[in-house]
C-alpha positions as a Markdown table, in Angstrom:
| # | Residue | x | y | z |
|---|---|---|---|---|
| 1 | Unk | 0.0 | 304.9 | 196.9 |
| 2 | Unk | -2.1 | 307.0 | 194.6 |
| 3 | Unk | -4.6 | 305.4 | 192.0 |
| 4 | Unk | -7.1 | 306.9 | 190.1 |
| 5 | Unk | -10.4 | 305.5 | 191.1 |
| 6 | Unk | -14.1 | 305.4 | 189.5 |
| 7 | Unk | -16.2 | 304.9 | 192.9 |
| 8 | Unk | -19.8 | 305.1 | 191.3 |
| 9 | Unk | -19.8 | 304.7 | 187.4 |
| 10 | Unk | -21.3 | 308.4 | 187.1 |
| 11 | Unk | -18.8 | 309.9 | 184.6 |
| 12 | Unk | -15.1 | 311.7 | 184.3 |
| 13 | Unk | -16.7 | 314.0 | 187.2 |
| 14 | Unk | -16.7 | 311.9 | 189.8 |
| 15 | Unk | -13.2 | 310.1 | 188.8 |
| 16 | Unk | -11.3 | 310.5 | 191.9 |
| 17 | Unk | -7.4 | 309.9 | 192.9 |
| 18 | Unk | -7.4 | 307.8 | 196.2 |
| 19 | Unk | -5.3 | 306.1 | 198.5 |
| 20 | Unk | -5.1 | 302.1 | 198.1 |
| 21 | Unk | -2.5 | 299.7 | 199.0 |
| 22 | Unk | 0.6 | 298.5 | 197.1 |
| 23 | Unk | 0.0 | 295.7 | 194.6 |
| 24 | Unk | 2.3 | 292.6 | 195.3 |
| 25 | Unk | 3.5 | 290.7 | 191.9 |
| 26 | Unk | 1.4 | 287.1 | 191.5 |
| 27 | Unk | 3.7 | 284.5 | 190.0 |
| 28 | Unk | 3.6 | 285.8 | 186.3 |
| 29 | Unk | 3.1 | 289.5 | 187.0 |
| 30 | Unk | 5.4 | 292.4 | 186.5 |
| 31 | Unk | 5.3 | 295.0 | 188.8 |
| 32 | Unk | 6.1 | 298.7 | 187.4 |
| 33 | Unk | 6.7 | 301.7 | 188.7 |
| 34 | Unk | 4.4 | 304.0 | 186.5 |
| 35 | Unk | 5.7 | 307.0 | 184.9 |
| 36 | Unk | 2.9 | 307.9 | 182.3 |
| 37 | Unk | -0.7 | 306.7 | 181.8 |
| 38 | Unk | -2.5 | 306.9 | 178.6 |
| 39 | Unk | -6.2 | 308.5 | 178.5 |
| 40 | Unk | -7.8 | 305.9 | 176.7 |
| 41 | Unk | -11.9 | 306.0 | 175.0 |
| 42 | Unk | -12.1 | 303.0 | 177.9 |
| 43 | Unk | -11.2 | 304.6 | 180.7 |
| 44 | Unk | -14.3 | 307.4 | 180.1 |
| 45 | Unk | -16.7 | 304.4 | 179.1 |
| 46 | Unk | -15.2 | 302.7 | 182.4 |
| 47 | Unk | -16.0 | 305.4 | 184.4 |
| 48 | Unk | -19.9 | 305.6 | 182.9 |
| 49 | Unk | -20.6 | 301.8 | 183.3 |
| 50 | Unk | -21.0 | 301.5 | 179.7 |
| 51 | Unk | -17.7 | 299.4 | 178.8 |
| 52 | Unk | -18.3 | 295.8 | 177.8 |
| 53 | Unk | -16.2 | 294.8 | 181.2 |
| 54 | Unk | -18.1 | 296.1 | 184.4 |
| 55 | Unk | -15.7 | 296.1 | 187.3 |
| 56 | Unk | -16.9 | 296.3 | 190.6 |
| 57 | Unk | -16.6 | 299.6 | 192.5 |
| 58 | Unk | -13.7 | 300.8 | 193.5 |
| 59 | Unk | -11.9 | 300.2 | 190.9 |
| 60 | Unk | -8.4 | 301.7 | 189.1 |
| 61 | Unk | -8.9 | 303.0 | 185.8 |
| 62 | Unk | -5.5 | 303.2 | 183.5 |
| 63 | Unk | -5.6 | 301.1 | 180.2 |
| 64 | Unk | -1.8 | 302.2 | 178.7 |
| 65 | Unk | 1.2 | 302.4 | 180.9 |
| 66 | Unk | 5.1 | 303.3 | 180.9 |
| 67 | Unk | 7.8 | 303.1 | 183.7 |
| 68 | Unk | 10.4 | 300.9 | 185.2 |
| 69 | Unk | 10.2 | 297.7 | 186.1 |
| 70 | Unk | 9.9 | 297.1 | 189.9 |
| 71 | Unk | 9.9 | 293.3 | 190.4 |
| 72 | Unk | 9.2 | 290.2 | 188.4 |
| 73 | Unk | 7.1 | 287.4 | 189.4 |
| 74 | Unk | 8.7 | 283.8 | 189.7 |
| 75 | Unk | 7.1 | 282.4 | 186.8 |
| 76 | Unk | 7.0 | 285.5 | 184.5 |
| 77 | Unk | 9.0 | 283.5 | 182.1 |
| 78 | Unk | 10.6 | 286.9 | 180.9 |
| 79 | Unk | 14.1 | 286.5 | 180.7 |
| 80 | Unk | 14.6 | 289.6 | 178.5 |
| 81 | Unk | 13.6 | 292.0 | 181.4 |
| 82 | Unk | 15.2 | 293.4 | 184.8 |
| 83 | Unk | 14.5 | 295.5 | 187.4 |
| 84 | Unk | 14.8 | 299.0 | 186.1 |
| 85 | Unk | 14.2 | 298.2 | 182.7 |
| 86 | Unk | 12.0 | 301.0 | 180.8 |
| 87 | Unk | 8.7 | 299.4 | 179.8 |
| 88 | Unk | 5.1 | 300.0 | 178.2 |
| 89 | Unk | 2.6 | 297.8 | 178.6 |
| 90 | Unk | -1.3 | 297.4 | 178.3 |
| 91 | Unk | -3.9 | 296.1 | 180.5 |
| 92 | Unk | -8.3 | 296.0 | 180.9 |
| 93 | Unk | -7.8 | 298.5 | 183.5 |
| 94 | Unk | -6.0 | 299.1 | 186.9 |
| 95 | Unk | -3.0 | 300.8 | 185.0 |
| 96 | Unk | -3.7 | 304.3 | 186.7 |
| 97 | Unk | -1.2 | 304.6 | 190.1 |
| 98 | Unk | 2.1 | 304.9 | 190.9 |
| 99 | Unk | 2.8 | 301.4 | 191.0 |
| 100 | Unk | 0.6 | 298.9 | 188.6 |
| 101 | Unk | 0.7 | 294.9 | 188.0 |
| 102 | Unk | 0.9 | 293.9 | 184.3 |
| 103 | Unk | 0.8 | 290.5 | 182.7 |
| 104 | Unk | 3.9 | 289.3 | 181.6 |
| 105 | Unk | 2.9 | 288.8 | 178.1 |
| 106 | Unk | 1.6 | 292.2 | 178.2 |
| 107 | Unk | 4.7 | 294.1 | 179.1 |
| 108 | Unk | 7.3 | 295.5 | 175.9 |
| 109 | Unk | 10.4 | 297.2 | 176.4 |
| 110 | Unk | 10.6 | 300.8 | 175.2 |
| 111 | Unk | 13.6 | 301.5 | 172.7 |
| 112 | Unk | 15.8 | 304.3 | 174.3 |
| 113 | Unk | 14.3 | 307.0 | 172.1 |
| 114 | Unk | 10.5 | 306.7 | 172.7 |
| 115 | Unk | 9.8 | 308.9 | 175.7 |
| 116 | Unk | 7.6 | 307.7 | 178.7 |
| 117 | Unk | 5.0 | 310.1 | 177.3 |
| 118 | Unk | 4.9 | 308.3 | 173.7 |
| 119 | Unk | 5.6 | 305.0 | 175.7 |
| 120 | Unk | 1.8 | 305.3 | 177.1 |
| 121 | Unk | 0.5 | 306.7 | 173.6 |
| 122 | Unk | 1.6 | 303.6 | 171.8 |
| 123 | Unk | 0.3 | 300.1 | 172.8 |
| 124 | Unk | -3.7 | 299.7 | 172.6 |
| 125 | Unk | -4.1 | 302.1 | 169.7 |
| 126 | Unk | -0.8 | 300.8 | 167.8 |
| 127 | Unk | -1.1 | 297.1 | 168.7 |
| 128 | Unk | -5.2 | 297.8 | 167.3 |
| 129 | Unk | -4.2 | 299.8 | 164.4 |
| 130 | Unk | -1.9 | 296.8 | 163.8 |
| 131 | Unk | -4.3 | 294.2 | 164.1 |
| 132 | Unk | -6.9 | 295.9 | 162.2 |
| 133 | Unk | -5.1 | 296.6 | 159.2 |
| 134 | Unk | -2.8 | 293.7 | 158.8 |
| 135 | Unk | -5.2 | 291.2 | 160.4 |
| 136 | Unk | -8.5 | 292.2 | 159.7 |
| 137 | Unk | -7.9 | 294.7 | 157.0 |
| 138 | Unk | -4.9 | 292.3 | 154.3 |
| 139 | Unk | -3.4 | 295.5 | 154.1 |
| 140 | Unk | -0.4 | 295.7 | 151.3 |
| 141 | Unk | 2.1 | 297.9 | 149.9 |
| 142 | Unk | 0.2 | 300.3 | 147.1 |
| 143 | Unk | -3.5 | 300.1 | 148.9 |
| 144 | Unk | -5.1 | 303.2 | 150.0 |
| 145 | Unk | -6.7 | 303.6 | 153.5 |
| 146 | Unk | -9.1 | 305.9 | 154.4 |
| 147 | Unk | -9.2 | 306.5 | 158.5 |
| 148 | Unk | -12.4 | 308.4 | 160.7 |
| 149 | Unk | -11.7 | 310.1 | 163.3 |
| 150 | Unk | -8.0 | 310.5 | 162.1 |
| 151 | Unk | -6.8 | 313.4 | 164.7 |
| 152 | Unk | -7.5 | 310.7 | 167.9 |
| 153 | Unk | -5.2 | 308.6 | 169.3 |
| 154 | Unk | -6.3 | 305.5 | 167.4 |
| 155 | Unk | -6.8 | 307.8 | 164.3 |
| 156 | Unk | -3.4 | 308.9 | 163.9 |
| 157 | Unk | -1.8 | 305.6 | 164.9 |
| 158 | Unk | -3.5 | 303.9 | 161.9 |
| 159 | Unk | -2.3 | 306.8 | 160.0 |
| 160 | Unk | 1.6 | 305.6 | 161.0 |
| 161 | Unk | 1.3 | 302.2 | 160.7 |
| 162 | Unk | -0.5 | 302.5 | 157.4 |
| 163 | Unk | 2.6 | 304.0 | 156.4 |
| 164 | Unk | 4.6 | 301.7 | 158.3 |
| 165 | Unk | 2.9 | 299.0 | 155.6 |
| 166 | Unk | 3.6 | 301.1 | 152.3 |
| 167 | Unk | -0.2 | 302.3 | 152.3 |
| 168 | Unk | -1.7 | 305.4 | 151.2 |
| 169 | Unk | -4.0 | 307.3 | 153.4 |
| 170 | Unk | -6.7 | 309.7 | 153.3 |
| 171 | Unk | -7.4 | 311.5 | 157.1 |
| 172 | Unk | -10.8 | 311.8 | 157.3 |
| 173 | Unk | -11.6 | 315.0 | 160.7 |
| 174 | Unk | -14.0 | 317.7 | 161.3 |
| 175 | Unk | -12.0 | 321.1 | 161.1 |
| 176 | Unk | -8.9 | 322.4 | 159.6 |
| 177 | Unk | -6.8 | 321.9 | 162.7 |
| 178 | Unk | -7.6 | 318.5 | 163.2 |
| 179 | Unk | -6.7 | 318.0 | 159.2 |
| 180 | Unk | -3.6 | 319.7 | 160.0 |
| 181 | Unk | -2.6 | 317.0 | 162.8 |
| 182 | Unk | -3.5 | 314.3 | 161.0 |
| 183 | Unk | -1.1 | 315.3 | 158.0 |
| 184 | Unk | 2.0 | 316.2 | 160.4 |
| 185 | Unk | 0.9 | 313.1 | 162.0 |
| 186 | Unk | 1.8 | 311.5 | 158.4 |
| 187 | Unk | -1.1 | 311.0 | 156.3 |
| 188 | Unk | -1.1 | 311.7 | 153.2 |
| 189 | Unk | -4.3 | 313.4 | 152.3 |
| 190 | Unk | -6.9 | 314.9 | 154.6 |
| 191 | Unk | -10.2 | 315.6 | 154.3 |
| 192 | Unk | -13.0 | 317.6 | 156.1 |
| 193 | Unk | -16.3 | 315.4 | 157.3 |
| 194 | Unk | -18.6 | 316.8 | 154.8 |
| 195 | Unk | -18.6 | 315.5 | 151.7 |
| 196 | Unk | -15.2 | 313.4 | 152.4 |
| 197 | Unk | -17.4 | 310.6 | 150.3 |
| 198 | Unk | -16.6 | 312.9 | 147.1 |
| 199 | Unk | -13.7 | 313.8 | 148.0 |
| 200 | Unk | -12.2 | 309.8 | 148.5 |
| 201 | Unk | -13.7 | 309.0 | 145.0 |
| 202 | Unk | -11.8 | 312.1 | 143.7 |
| 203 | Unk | -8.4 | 311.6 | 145.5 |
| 204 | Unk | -8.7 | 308.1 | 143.9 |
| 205 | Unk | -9.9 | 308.9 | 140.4 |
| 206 | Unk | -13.4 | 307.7 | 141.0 |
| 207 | Unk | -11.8 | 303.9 | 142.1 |
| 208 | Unk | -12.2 | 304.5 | 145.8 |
| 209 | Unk | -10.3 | 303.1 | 148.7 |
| 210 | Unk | -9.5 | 299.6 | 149.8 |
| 211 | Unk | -9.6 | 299.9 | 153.5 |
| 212 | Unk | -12.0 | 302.0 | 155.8 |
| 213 | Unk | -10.9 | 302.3 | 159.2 |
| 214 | Unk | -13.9 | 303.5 | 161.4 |
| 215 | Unk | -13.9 | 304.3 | 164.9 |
| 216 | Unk | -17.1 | 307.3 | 164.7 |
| 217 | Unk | -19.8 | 304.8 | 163.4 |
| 218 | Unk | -23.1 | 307.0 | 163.1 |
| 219 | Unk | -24.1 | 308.8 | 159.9 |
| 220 | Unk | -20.5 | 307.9 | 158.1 |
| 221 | Unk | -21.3 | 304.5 | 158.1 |
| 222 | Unk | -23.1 | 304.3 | 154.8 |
| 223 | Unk | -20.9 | 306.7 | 152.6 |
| 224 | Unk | -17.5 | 304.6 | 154.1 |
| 225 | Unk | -19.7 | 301.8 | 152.2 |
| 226 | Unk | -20.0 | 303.8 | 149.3 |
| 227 | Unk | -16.7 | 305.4 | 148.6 |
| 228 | Unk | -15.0 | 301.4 | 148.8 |
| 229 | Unk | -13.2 | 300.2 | 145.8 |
| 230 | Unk | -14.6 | 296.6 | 144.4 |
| 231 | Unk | -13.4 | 294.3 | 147.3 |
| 232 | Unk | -13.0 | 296.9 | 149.8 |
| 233 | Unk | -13.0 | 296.0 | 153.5 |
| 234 | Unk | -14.6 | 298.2 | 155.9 |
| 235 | Unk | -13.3 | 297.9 | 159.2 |
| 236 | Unk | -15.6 | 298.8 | 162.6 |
| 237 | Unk | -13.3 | 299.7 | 165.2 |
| 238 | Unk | -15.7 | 301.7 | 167.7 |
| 239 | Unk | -18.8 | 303.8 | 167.5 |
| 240 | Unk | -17.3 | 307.2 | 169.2 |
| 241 | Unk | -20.1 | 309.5 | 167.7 |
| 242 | Unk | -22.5 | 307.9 | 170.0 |
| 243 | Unk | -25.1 | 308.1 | 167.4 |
| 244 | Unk | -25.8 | 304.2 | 167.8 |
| 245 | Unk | -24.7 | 301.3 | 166.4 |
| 246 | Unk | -25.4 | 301.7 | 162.2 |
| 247 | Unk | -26.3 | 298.5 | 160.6 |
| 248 | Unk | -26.0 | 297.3 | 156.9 |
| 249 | Unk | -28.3 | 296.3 | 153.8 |
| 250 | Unk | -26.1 | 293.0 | 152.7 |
| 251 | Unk | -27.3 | 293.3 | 149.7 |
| 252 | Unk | -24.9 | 296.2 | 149.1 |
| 253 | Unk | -21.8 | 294.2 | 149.9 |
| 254 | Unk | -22.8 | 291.2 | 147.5 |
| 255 | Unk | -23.5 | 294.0 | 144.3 |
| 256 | Unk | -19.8 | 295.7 | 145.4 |
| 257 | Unk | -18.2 | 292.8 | 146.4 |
| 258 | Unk | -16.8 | 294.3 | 149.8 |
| 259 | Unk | -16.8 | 293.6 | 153.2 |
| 260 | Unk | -17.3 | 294.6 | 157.0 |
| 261 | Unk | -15.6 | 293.5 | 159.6 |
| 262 | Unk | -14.9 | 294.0 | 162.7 |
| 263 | Unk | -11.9 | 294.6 | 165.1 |
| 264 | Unk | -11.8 | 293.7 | 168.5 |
| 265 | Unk | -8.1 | 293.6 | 169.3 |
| 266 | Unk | -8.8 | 293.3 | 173.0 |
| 267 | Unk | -11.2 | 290.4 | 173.0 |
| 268 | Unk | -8.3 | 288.3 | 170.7 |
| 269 | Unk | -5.4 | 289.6 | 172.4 |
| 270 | Unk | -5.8 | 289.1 | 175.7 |
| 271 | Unk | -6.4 | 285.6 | 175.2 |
| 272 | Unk | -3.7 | 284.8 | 173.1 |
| 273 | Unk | -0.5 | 285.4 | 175.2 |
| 274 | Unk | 2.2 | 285.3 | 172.7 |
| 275 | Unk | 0.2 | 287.6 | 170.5 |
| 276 | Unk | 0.5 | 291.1 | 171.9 |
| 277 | Unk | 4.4 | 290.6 | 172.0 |
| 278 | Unk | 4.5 | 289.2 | 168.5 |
| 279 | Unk | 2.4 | 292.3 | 167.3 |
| 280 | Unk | 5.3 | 294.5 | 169.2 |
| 281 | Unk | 8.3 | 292.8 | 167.5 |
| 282 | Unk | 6.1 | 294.0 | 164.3 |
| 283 | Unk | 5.7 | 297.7 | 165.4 |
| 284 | Unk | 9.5 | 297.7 | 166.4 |
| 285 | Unk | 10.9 | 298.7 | 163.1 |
| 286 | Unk | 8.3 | 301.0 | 162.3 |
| 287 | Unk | 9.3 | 302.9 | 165.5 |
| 288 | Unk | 12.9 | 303.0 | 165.2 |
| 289 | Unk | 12.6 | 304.0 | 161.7 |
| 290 | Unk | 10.3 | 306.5 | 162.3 |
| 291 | Unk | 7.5 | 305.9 | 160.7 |
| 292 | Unk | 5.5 | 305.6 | 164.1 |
| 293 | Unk | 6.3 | 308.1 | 166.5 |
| 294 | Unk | 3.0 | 308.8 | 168.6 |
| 295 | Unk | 2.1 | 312.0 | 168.6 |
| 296 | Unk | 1.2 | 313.0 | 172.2 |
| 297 | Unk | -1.6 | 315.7 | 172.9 |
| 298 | Unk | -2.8 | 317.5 | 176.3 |
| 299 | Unk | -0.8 | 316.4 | 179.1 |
| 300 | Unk | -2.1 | 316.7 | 182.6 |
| 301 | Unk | -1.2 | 315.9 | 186.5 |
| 302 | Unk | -2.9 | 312.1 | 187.7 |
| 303 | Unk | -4.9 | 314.2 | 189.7 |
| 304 | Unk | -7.2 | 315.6 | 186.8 |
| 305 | Unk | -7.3 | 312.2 | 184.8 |
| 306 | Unk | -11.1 | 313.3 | 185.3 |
| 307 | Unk | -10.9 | 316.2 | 183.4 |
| 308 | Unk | -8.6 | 314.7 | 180.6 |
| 309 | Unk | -12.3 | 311.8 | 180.3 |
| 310 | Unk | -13.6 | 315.4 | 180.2 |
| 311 | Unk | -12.1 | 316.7 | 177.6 |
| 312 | Unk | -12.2 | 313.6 | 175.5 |
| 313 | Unk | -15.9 | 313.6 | 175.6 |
| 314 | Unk | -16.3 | 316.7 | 174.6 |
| 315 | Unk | -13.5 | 316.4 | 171.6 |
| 316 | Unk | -11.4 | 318.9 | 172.7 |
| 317 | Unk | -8.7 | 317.0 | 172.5 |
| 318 | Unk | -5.7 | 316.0 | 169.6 |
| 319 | Unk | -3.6 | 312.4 | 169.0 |
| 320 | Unk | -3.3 | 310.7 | 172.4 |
| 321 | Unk | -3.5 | 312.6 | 176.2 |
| 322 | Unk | -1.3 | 311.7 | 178.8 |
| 323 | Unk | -1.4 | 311.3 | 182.7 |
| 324 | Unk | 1.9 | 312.0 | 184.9 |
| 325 | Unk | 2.3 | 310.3 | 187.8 |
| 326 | Unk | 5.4 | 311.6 | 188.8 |
């Protein structure tokens, strides 16, 4: 079958679609039959060697699927699924090919109206948008939220599930389109880069926000300090301006009484099975009353998942990019 490969960790251009054999289900895997694949911020630090897991060459890339279950194994413990049923699910990596192995607590069934396309756009960023504000963040009804790098895939699915939780946002981006996507993407306010500091302060009558969501880290760091609200929480998702890793004078949180936190949905999830699917009976309502409803970007064959890590470097691209496998 066809899987998308990283043979030396040199970069999207040298991401190659290969040949390898059929995966057989262990006892408490589920075997799918891959429809979409999400392009995921791992998948292009995967394919650099810079991702905190360091697979061995060969290895699959593919972080968020959707398809049809193929086969479950014997001690799946998964009652609620059958051969044929239409599923997402979420893994490290190895999600890439035509026919992928997920764990069993890792596997959600897609409601009827969520597309395969949407179906790969929704679990890592929704499940961390999830965790990060309900979690990490105590968000509540009435709170306002700002979000960095709000056009992305994990931008505009905090934007939703914000919503989803009765909070106000402010899209934070770095042109006009990209404040255009975030707002049909539901937020509520958007905001260009520069001076988006000011512009919080103002859209909040000088009070500022309760929640930062940051996945750009860099230079935005210490203004998403200074445009909290008195026992603000600013939450470090990722550092995608690859301007290195800021860091903080505490004595600036003890005068403001806020916070910074961070968010690593992976490193909990993984390794608390029961978690993910709890998280996903969360997100349920918020999908089928349509206050989450991913909003898929560039879609492209499995053969240029390369260029799709291309084009994410480079920031060409809007909400979440998809693979088709078939």
């Amino acid at each position: 079958m066809r899987a998308v490969q990283v043979l030396t960790p040199t970069g999207p251009a040298d991401v190659r679609v290969t040949e390898v054999p059929e995966p057989e289900p262990g006892p408490t895997d589920v075997l799918v039959e891959v429809e979409s694949v999400g392009v995921s911020f791992p998948d292009l630090l995967l394919s650099k060697g810079e991702y905190q897991l360091k697979p061995e060459p060969p290895f699959t890339l593919g972080v968020d699927v959707a398809g049809t279950v193929v086969a479950l194994g014997a001690d799946a413990e998964r009652p609620d699924l059958a051969p044929g049923d239409r599923v997402a699910g979420v893994v490290p990596y190895g999600g890439a090919s035509e026919r992928c192995l997920l764990p069993a607590t890792a596997v959600f069934a897609l409601p009827d109206t969520t597309s395969y396309d949407e179906g790969a756009a929704l679990p890592m960023n929704y499940l961390t948008a999830l965790f990060a504000l309900e979690e990490r963040g105590q968000v509540k009804p009435g709170d306002t939220v700002l979000v960095h790098g709000a056009a992305g895939g994990v931008g505009t699915a905090t934007l939703q599930v914000a919503r989803g939780l009765g909070a106000r946002t402010i899209a934070v981006v770095s042109t006009e389109e990209k404040a255009a996507f975030a707002r049909a993407a539901g937020a509520d306010e958007a905001v260009l880069l520069d001076g988006f500091k000011d512009a919080a302060l103002g859209l909040t009558d000088g009070r500022g926000v309760d929640v930062v969501l940051d996945v750009v880290g860099g230079d935005v760091f210490t203004d998403s300090l200074r445009c909290l609200a008195p026992f603000g929480r600013l939450l470090v998702v990722g550092f995608a301006a690859g301007q290195g890793i800021p860091e903080v004078r505490v004595n600036r949180l003890l005068l403001a009484n806020t916070d910074v936190r961070g968010v690593g949905w992976g490193g909990y999830a993984m390794v608390h099975a029961p978690y993910m699917r709890r998280q996903w009976s969360r997100l349920l309502p918020m999908i089928e009353s349509g206050a989450v409803r991913p909003p898929v970007g560039t879609t492209y064959p499995l053969e240029e998942f390369g260029r799709a890590l291309a084009d994410m470097e480079a920031r060409r691209t809007l909400g979440k990019s998809v693979a088709h496998v078939r």
